[in-house]
C-alpha positions, 0 to 999 in steps of 0.5 A, a space after each residue: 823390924 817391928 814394922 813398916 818393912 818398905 822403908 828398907 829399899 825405900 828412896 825418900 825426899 824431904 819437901 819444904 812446902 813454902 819453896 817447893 812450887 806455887 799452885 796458885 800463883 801468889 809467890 809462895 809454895 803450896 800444897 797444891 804445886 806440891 801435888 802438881 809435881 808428883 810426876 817429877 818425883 815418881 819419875 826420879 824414882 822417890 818413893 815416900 816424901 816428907 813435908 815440914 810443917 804445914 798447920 797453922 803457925 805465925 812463922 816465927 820460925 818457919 812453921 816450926 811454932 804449931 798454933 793449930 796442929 788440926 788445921 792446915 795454915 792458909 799459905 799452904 791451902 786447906 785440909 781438901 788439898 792435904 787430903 788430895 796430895 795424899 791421894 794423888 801421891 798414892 795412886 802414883 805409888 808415893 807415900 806420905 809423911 807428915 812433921 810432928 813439932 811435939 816438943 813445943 807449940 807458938 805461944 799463940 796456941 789455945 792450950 798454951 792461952 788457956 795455961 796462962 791462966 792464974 785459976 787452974 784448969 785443963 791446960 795448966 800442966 800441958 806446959 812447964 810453968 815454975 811456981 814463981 816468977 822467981 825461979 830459975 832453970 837453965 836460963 830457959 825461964 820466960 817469965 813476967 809476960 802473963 797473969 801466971 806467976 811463974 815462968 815457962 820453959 821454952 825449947 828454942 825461942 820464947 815464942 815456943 814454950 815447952 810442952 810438959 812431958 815431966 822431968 827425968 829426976 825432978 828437984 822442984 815441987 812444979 816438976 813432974 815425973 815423966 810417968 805421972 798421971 797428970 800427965 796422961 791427958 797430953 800424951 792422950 792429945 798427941 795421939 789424937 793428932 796422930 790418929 786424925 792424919 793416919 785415918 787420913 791416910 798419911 803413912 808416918 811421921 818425922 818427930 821434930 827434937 824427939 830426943 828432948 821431950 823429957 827435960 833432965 836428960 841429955 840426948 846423946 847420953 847412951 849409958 844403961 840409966 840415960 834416956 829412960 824417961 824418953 824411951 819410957 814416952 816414945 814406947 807408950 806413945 808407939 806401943 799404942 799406935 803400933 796396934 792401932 795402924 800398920 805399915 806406918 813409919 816413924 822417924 827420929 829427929 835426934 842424932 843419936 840411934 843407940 837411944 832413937 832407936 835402941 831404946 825407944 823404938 824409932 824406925 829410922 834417925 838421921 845422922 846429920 852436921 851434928 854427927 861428927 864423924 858424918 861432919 868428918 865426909 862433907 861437912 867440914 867447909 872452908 871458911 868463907 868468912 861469912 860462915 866461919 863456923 863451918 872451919 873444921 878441918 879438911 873432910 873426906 868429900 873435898 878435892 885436897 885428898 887429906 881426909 879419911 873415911 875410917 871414922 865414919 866406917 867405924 862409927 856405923 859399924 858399931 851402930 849397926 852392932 846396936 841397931 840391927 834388926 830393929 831399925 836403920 840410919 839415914 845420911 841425908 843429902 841435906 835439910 832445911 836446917 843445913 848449909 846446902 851440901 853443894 855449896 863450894 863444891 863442883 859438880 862431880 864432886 857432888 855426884 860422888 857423894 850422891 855415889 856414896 849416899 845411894 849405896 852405903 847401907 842407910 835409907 837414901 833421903 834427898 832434900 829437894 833440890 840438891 838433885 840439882 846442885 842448887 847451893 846456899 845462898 848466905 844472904 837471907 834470912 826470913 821466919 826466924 830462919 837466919 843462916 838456916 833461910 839460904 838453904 830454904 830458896 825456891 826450886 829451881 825448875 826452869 831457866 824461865 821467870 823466877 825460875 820457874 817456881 811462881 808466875 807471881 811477881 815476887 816470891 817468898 824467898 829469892 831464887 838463886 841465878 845460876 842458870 845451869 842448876 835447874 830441872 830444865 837444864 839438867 834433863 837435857 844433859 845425860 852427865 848432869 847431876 840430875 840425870 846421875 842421881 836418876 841412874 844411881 836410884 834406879 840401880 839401888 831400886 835393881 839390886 835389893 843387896 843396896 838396900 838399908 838391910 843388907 850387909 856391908 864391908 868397908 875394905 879401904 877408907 883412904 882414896 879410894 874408899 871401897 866397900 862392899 854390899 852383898 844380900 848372899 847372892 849379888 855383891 856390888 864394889 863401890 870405888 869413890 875418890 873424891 880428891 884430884 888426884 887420880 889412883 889404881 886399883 886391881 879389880 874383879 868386874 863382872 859388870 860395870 853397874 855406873 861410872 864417872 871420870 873412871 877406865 876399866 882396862 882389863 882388871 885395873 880400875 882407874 880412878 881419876 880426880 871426883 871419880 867413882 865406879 859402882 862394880 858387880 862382882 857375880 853373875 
């Protein structure tokens, strides 16, 4: 590893300020409830939180349009109270990472306003602008809106033009090369964004569609030539900052390690829905009509017995052949972008997942509330957010008015009614999914050979899924099963670290339906 080596054994939490907790009573979430509930995190064992965007937007899709990456938006609070979360979590030992949305800006940003302008000037290359409202590329060319002649590049929606970071092979006369100087004054303002929250004392950044900065190259294209402009970008980008600051994390939002990693020096990457073989353990959902998308097939994580975890076991052995030493992969629970991991399945089935996701070799990353089993909700959407809002609602901490989430009246987003999944609740039930994730962190946080570091061997993928983690001194068996239907297995116990819904009778271990057993081997 380059840097930051904390991140090994380090459980992160990723926050969605606007739902998190209202500070200051006007229905929505903020920087202040976020500080307010530092003692919850540091009691469930969280060590570094991620926050998604919290500058200045018009929310046309959900802070994911930055019209002001220097200014903290009003909803949220002030830069005071930014650099007070950031103080407060660290006297509780908690570290704090910040979303960098680098790959666009809202159309309302003042870069973009001035680059609009027919006269050159400063800002006319910080976007991607054809030569001619005639132009055409990829159907991505928004076009007749501004003086310019010429349309611009969006990324998403047309309210978020793309920022220029030049093309792999350009073919146009207004596309640039990836390493051309006229380039250099944009790369030199991100950077000046980064140094402005790192001197602030924030200790990393998620980067926001990092795999899709340079235009004419597909993320997931691993070969010897593909990703070389991106991986010529990150490298300049992290080459400076590496040598300005320590101890930073910087994390990938691109699905694809062998390039996030590998290639262009990203500390960890995700492995989310749009990882098929990780698609193939707890994202393959039954088909609830509303969201028929989500009919692909029967996964490992379901209670009908018929999938596999071989794919996926393969599938990281092989990353880890490319990555090892140099960075690590996350499977998180969920994210502001994902159908809830809960949604359709019972409350054992989800703490065996938690089984999975807290011991197999990866960084552990929780997205709020799914501690809690809080599961979709398929019927808002708001900022743009459309399916994605339902995994977006408030926390829910009480049983109480709004569930605890805002004295206001009303909240942003509406809270789910179902009473049992709140913080409340769940404290008082030492079998809750809660007070389970809280027992699994503690024992990742006790035996360093869970850590993202050390070694793993998968030796079944059926039911039951066994696999081994050892550092060369302890080694721990983790036993999942999933399915209803119960099996045996011959076992070796030195101590029994958790279980669920399993017996150890002498050496034979049985799992019984949504079971698992975490087992030490050594003394």
């Amino acid at each position: 590893m380059k840097n930051a080596n904390w991140i090994k054994s380090a459980i992160f939490y990723q926050i969605y300020p606007v739902s998190f907790f209202d500070g200051n009573g006007d229905g929505i979430g903020d920087l202040k409830g976020i500080t307010a509930k530092v003692g919850y995190l540091k009691d469930l064992g969280i060590d570094a939180v991620w926050l998604n965007p919290v500058y200045k937007s018009p929310f046309k899709d959900a802070g994911y349009d930055v019209s002001d990456y220097l200014a903290i938006d009003k909803r949220f609070g002030t830069m005071e109270d930014l650099k007070n979360l950031i103080e407060v979590f660290h006297e509780n030992g908690i570290k704090v990472v910040l979303d960098m949305v680098f790959g666009h800006t809202s159309n309302k940003h003042k870069w973009f306003i001035k680059s609009t302008s027919k006269k050159r000037n400063k800002y006319s290359d910080y976007y991607i602008w054809s030569d001619s409202n005639f132009d055409e590329y990829n159907g991505k060319l928004i076009k007749g809106l501004y003086y310019r002649d010429g349309g611009y590049l969006m990324n998403y929606y047309a309210s978020q033009p793309a920022l220029n970071y030049g093309f792999h092979a350009p073919d146009k006369p207004w596309q640039l090369k990836y390493d051309d100087a006229r380039l250099d004054p944009l790369r030199e303002e991100l950077l000046n964004i980064m140094r402005f929250y790192l001197d602030m004392g924030v200790d990393g950044f998620r980067f926001d569609l990092a795999g899709h900065m340079v235009k004419g190259e597909v993320w997931d294209d691993v070969s010897e030539n593909g990703n070389t402009g991106n991986a010529w970008f990150w490298n300049k980008i992290f080459g400076t900052l590496r040598k300005e600051y320590k101890n930073k994390v910087y994390i990938a939002e691109w699905v694809c390690p062998k390039n996030s990693i590998a290639k262009c020096g990203f500390d960890f990457d995700f492995l989310t829905h749009d990882t098929p073989a990780y698609n193939e353990l707890v994202r393959n959902e039954k088909n609830t009509n509303l969201v028929p998308e989500l009919e692909l097939g029967d996964n490992y994580f379901s209670e009908n017995g018929k999938g596999t975890m071989k794919n996926f076991a393969d599938y990281v052995d092989d990353l880890y052949k490319a990555i090892d030493g140099k960075g690590y992969i996350s499977s998180p629970s969920g994210s502001h972008d994902e159908i809830r991991i809960g949604t359709f399945k019972s409350d054992d089935l989800l703490k065996t997942i938690f089984a999975f996701l807290l011991t197999y070799k990866n960084i552990a990353f929780i997205y709020y509330g799914d501690e809690i089993g809080i599961r979709h909700n398929f019927n808002v959407s708001r900022d743009g957010g459309s399916i994605r809002t339902g995994t977006r609602t408030p926390m829910q901490w009480t049983n109480g008015k709004n569930r605890g989430f805002s004295q206001h009246r009303g909240t942003y987003l509406p809270t789910n009614k179902d009473k049992n999944c709140s913080v409340e609740s769940q404290l008082k039930d030492e079998n809750s999914i809660l007070n389970t994730v809280k027992k699994l962190i503690k024992i990742r946080k006790k035996y360093p050979c869970l850590n993202a570091e050390c070694n793993q061997r998968f030796l079944e993928t059926g039911y039951p899924a066994v696999y081994e983690r050892s550092d060369g001194k302890t080694t721990i068996r983790v036993y999942l099963n999933p399915s209803n239907k119960p099996v045996e297995r011959k076992c070796e116990v030195n101590e029994i670290l958790l279980t669920q819904n399993a017996e150890i009778n002498g050496n034979t271990l049985l799992l019984k339906a949504q079971s698992f057993a975490i087992i030490k081997l050594n003394a």
